[in-house]
N, C-alpha and C positions, 0 to 999 in steps of 0.2 A: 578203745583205739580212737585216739583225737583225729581228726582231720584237719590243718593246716593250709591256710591259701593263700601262697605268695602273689600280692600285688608287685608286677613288676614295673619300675620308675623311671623312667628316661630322663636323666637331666641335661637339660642342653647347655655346654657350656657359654658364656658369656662371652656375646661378641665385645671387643674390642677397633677400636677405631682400625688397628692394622689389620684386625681378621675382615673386618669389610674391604676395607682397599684388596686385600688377595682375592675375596668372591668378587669384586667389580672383574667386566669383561671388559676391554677395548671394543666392542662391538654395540655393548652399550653406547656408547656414546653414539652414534648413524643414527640413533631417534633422533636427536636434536638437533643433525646436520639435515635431516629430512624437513624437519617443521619449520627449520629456519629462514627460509625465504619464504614462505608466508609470513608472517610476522616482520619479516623487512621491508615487502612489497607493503602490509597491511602499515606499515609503522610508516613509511616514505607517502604512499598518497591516500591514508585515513588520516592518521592518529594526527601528522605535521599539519596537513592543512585544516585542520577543525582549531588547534594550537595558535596557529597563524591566522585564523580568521579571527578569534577572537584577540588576539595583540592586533590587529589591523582595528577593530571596532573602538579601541581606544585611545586613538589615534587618527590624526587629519592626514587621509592618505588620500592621495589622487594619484591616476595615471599618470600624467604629463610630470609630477614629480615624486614619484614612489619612494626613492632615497632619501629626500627630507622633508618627513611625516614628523610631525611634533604629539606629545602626548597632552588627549583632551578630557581624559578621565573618561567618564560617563555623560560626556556632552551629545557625541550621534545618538545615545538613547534617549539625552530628553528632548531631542529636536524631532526624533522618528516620532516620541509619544504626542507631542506638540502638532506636529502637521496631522491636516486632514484626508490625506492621498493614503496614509496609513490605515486612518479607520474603516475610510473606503474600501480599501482593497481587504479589510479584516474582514468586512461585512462580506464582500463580495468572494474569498475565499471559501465562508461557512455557506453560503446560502448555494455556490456552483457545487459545494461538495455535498451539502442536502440533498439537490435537486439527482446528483449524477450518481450518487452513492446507493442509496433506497434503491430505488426502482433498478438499478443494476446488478445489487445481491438478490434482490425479489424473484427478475428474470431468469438469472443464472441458476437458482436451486429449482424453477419450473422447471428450465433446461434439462436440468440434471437428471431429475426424475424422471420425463418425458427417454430420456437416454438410458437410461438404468431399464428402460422392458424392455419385454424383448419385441423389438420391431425393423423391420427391412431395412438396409442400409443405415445398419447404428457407426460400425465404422467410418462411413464418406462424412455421416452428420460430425463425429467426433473429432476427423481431422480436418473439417471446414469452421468448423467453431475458433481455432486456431490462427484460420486466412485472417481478423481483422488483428489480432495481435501482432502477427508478423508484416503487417502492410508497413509501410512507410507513414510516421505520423504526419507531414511535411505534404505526402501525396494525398492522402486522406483528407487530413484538414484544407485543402483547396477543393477538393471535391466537394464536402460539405458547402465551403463556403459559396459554389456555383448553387449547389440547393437550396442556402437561403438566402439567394439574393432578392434584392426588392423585387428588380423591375422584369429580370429574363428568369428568376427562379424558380423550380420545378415543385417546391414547395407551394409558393405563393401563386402560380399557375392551379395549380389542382383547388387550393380555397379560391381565387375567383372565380374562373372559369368552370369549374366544376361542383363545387358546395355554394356559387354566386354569392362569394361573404367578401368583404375588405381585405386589402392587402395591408402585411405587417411587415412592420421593419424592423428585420430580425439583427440589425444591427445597431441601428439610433434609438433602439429605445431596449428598457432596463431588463425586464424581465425575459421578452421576447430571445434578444440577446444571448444572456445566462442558461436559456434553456437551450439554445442551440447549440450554445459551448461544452455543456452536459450530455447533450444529446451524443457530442463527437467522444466523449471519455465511455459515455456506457455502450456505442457502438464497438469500440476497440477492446473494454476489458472484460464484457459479459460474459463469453466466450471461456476467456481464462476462467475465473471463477468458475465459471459452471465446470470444468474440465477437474476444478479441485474440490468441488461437494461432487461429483460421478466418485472421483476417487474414498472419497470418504463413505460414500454409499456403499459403493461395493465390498467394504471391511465392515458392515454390516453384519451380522450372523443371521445367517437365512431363519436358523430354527425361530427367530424373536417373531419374525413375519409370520410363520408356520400355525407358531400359538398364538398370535392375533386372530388370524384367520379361521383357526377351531371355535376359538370364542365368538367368533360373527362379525368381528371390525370390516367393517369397510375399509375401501383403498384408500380412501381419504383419512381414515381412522387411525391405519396404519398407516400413513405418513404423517403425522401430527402427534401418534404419541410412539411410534417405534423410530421412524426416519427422524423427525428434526433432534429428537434425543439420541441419537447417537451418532446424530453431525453438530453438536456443542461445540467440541474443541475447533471444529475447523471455521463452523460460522464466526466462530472470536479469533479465530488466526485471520479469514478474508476481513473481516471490519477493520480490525490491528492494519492490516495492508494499505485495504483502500482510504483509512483516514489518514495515514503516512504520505499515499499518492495525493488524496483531494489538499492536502497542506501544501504539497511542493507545487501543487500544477501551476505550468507554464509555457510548455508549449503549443497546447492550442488554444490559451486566449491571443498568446503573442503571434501565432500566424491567421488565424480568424481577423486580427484587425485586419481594414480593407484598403487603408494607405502603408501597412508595414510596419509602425510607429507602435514602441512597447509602451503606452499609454491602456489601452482595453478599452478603444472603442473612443469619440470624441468627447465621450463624457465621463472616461472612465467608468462604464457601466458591468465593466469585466474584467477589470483589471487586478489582478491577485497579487498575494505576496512576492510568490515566485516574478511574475510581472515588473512589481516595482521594484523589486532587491535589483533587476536588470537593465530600469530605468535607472537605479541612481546610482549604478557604478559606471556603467558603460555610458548614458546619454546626458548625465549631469558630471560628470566624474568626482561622484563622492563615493569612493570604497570604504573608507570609515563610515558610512552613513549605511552601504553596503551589507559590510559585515554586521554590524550591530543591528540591522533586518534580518539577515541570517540568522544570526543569533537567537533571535524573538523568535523565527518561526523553528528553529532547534526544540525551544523552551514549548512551545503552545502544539506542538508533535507531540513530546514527553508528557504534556498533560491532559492532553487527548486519548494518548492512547491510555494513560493510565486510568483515569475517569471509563473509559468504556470495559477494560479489564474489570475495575473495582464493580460496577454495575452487575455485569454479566454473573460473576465470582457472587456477589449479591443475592441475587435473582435464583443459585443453582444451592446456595445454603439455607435459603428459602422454603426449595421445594423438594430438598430432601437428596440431593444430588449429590451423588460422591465425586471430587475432584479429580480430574482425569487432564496427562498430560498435554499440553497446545502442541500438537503436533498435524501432520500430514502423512497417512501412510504413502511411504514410497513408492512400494509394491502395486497400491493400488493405483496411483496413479501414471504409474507403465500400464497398466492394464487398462485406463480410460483409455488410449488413442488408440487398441489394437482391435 
């Protein structure tokens, strides 16, 4: 006696173009009456004025006659490469974004850890970390600016009169200057950041720490080869941010000056791109001159942050690191302010 085993076969017939149109829903189509005002809003004031900024950079545009701009090619970029106010400010953007960036991620992941034990009032610390984020930058930066004044400031008060050294002039001269304007970015963003390495900590897997600690690592052991390795992704998301923000900065070299004037100081000692892009549209009225600044710092964004991606990407195929997505746990960071 044979035994016989029918494989049974399903053939599905061939769709045709009209057997889809009968499976489409009418309901189908509310995804894309949902998604479509984002993409309008996003298309009306992203996609147009980035569009419009560059048709404005080649082109002699000024306020007083906006209507008839004539076409200069690539002239505001060889007059921006040409003047000196630019290199100025190029310099003086990399070195305020040195000076405020380091020492602010440094802070922020002390921060973090320090919040990640368990110790008294982790809560009130988490939602004070926050107060300088949400201050007013406008309120802020005047405050500062009363701290490093020459002659009544609380700063230069405490070096005379107290450490009996010289007074600085944290505004006429170069470095002093830049450090104060640094000073007022890593006072307000520290906070954040540290709120998003807490977050990344906490998606940590306890067990990694567990079996640190049977092996005999120290706290510090275990933060150096359990913690910073498994806050990679987010250290290269905050660097990706903060070199985006130290690129644009401009609001507090422009209200740190101490006549009001978007120069950076009388010598230009602090005076950044963000800065001059608002010197030369608004107090020179060159918008073509404007936009094609904008333009540059678009370009030297895009190459920044790529450069620190390619490095990082680098450094982790180096040492044996599997690729893991640039992300933020969400989850977790609900969970730092509570």
């Amino acid at each position: 006696m044979t035994l016989t085993h029918s494989r049974r076969t399903t053939v599905r017939p061939r769709e045709t173009s009209k057997t889809r149109r009968r499976l489409r829903r009418p309901g189908s189509y509310a995804a894309y009456a949902y998604v479509a005002p984002f993409f309008l809003i996003f298309g009306a004031f992203a996609v147009y004025p980035w569009l419009d900024t560059a048709w404005v950079s080649l082109h002699d545009t000024r306020l007083t006659t906006y209507g008839h701009s004539h076409y200069v090619g690539f002239a505001n970029y060889r007059n921006l490469f040409g003047h000196t106010f630019f290199w100025n400010a190029l310099k003086n953007t990399f070195s305020i974004g040195i000076i405020s960036t380091v020492p602010q991620l440094l802070m922020a992941l002390g921060i973090a850890h320090l919040l990640n034990t368990r110790m008294r009032g982790r809560t009130f610390f988490r939602v004070a970390l926050l107060m300088p984020y949400a201050t007013s930058l406008a309120a802020a930066t005047v405050i500062f600016v009363e701290l490093f004044g020459v002659d009544f400031g609380l700063i230069n008060w405490i070096l005379h009169s107290g450490l009996h050294l010289g007074k600085i002039d944290w505004q006429g001269s170069k470095w002093p200057s830049q450090i104060a304007v640094s000073t007022i970015v890593t006072w307000r963003w520290t906070g954040y950041n540290a709120l998003i390495y807490l977050a990344g900590m906490q998606a940590i897997d306890e067990s990694l720490y567990e079996a640190a600690a049977i092996d005999g690592a120290s706290r510090w052991r275990q933060f150096l080869h359990v913690t910073i390795p498994g806050l990679r992704p987010t250290i290269l998301f905050t660097i990706v941010v903060s070199t985006i923000g130290a690129a644009q900065l401009f609001g507090e070299p422009l209200l740190y000056d101490p006549i009001g004037q978007p120069q950076g100081g009388t010598s230009g000692y602090y005076q950044t791109l963000g800065v001059l892009m608002y010197q030369q549209g608004w107090t020179n009225d060159r918008l073509g001159l404007a936009a094609a600044t904008a333009w540059t710092m678009f370009v030297i964004i895009v190459l920044a942050v790529g450069l620190n991606t390619y490095l990082v990407r680098r450094r982790e195929r180096r040492s044996g690191i599997s690729r893991r997505p640039l992300n933020v746990p969400a989850a977790g960071a609900l969970e730092a302010i509570r």
